[in-house]
N, C-alpha and C positions, 0 to 999 in steps of 0.2 A: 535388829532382830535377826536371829538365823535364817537361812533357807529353808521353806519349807519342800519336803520328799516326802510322799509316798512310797518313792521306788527303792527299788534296793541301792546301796551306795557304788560310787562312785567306779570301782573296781569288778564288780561283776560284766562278764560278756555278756555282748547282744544276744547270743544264742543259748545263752544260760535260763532254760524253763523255772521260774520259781518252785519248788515245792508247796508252797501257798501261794495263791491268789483272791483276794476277797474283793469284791464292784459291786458296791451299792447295797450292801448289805443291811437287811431294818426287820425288824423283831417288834412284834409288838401281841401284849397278850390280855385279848379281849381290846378293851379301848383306850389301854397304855401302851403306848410306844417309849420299848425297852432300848433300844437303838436305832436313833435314827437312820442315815445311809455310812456305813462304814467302808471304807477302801482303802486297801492295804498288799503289797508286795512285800514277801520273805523269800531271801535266796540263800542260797547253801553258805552252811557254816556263819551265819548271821544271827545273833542275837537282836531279838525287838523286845523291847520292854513296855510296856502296855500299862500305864497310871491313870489315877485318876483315884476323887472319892470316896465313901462308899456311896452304893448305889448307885454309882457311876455307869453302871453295866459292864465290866471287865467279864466277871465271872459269868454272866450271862452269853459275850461272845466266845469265851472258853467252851460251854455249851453247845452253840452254835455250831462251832468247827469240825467238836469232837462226834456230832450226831445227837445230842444228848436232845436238842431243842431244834426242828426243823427252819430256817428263816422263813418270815412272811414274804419279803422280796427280795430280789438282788439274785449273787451267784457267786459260787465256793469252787474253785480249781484246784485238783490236786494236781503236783506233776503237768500243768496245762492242761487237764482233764475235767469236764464238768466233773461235779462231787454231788451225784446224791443220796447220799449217806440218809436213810430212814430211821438208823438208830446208831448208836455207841458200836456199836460189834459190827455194823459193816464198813463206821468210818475207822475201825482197826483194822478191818483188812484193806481198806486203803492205805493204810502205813501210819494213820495218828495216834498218836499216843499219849497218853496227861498223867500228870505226871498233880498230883493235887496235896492241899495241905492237910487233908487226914489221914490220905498215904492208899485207902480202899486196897489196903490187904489182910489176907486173913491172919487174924492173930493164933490160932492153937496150930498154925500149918508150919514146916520148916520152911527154910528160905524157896528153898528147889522146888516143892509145890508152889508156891507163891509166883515165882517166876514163870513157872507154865502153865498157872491159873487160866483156865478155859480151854489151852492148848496142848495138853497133854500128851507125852509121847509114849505109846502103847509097843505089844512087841507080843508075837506070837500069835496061834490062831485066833486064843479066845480073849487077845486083846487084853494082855494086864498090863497097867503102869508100866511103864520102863524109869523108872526111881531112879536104877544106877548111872543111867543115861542121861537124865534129868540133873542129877544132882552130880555129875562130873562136867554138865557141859556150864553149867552155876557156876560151881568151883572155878571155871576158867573166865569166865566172863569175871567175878568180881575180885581174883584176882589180876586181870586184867587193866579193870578199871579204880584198880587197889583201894577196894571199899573195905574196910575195914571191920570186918566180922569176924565172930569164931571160925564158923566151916557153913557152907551150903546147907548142912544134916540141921543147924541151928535153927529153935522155935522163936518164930515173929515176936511173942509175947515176951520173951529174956533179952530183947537187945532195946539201945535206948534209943529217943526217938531221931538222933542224927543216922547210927545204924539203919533204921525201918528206913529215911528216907534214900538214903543210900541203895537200899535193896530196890525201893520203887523207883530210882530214875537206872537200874542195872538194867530194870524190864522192862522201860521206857525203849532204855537203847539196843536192847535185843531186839524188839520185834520193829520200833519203830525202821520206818525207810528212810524218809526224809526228814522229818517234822514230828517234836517233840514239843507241846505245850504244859508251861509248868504254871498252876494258880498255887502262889502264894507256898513254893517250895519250903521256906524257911522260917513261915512266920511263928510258928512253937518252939525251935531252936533256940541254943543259947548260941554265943559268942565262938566258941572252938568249934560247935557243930553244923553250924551255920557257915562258917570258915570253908569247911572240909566240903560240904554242898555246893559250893560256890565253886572250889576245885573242878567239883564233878560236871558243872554246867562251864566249864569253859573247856574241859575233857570233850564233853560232848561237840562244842562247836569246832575243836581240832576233828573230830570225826565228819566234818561237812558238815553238821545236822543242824536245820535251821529252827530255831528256837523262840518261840512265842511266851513270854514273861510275865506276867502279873504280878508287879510289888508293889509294898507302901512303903518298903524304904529306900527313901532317895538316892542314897549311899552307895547301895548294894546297884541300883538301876545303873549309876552313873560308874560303878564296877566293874560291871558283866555287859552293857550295853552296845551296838552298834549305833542303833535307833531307838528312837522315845516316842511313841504317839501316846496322845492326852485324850481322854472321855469327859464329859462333863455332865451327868443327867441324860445319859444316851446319845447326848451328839458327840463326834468329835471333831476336837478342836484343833490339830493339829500334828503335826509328827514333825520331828527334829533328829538331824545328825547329832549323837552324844556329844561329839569332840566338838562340835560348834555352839555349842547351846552351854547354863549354866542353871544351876537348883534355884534359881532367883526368877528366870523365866517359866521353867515348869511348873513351879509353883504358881505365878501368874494365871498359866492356863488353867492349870487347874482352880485354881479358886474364882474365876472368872473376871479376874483383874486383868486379863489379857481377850481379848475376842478371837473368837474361832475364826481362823484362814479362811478366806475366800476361794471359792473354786478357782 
């Protein structure tokens, strides 16, 4: 059996602050407990892939992170920082950012609205839009991060759905600081667009940016991964370096043919 880790791998300094930090983490809503105690280290420019499933609770600690769902107990470090994020928009101003598989952008907006969705940059007394600002500073980011669109000026609703996701992990990585968590990037995708996605999530970890994952396919985890931790019915079962472990084991965890790690 592989080493079990919590912590980040091998190559991170001692003096390197996680951008995530999650101890003891348990959700539980009304007389169900959604997660048991979860704990988890991400460090810069690391991929965690996070399986399990369904019901598993993934999407529910996605939640957690982003503010969407306060925890019942435990505690969320951002930066080494308690995190207590009351809602989605103040754990964006602590730098999270999600990156999801319906994309929650507006579809009749061009791209450049979309990217400064909430954040809009104004100009002049009485405060109008600054558009051309907005939509050249677009322009640079996605060709940048060579997302493959018409132009910035281009409406949500005419591009297809590898493009949309493309635009939602551009915005990810604009505002995000450290920590980008993605539920289920690529599960609408086909084959070439899902491809291109996958570019972008390893774009992003040449950027530092520590990366929090949710997929079901094995494939793509054992792809893009650094680390693998397992959910099973809210508890989890374990976390695994990629390069030491095998889809023969994870699958164990996950189907409970394998018992959850002892503290």
């Amino acid at each position: 059996m592989s080493e079990v880790t919590d912590q980040p791998t091998a190559d991170a300094t001692a003096g390197d602050v996680p951008p995530l930090r999650l101890d003891k983490v348990r959700k539980e809503f009304g007389g169900v407990v959604a997660i048991q105690e979860f704990t988890l280290s991400l460090r810069r420019g690391e991929v965690v892939a996070l399986v399990g499933d369904n019901g598993a609770g993934k999407s529910t600690l996605i939640k957690i992170v982003s503010g969407v769902h306060p925890p019942t107990s435990g505690e969320i470090y951002i930066e080494g920082a308690p995190a207590k994020a009351a809602d989605a928009s103040a754990a964006r101003k602590l730098g999270v950012e999600v990156v999801y598989q319906d994309l929650a952008l507006a579809d009749h907006q061009p791209v450049y609205m979309n990217m400064f969705l909430g954040r809009e940059l104004v100009t002049g007394p009485f405060r109008r839009l600054d558009k051309k600002r907005m939509a050249r500073q677009t322009q640079e980011l996605v060709d940048e991060l060579d997302v493959r669109i018409p132009s910035a000026k281009a409406i949500i609703r005419d591009m297809s759905g590898g493009q949309r996701q493309g635009v939602a992990i551009s915005r990810a990585t604009h505002w995000a600081k450290q920590l980008v968590l993605m539920d289920e990037p690529t599960a609408a995708l086909g084959v070439a667009e899902t491809a291109r996605v996958e570019e972008l999530i390893l774009l992003l970890k040449q950027r530092n940016i520590a990366i929090l994952l949710v997929s079901h396919n094995l494939d793509q985890v054992f792809r893009l991964s650094d680390r693998i931790t397992v959910l099973r019915r809210g508890t989890q079962i374990g976390t695994r370096v990629t390069a030491e472990t095998d889809k023969n084991e994870i699958v164990s965890m996950i189907t409970g043919l394998q018992a959850a790690d002892t503290p």
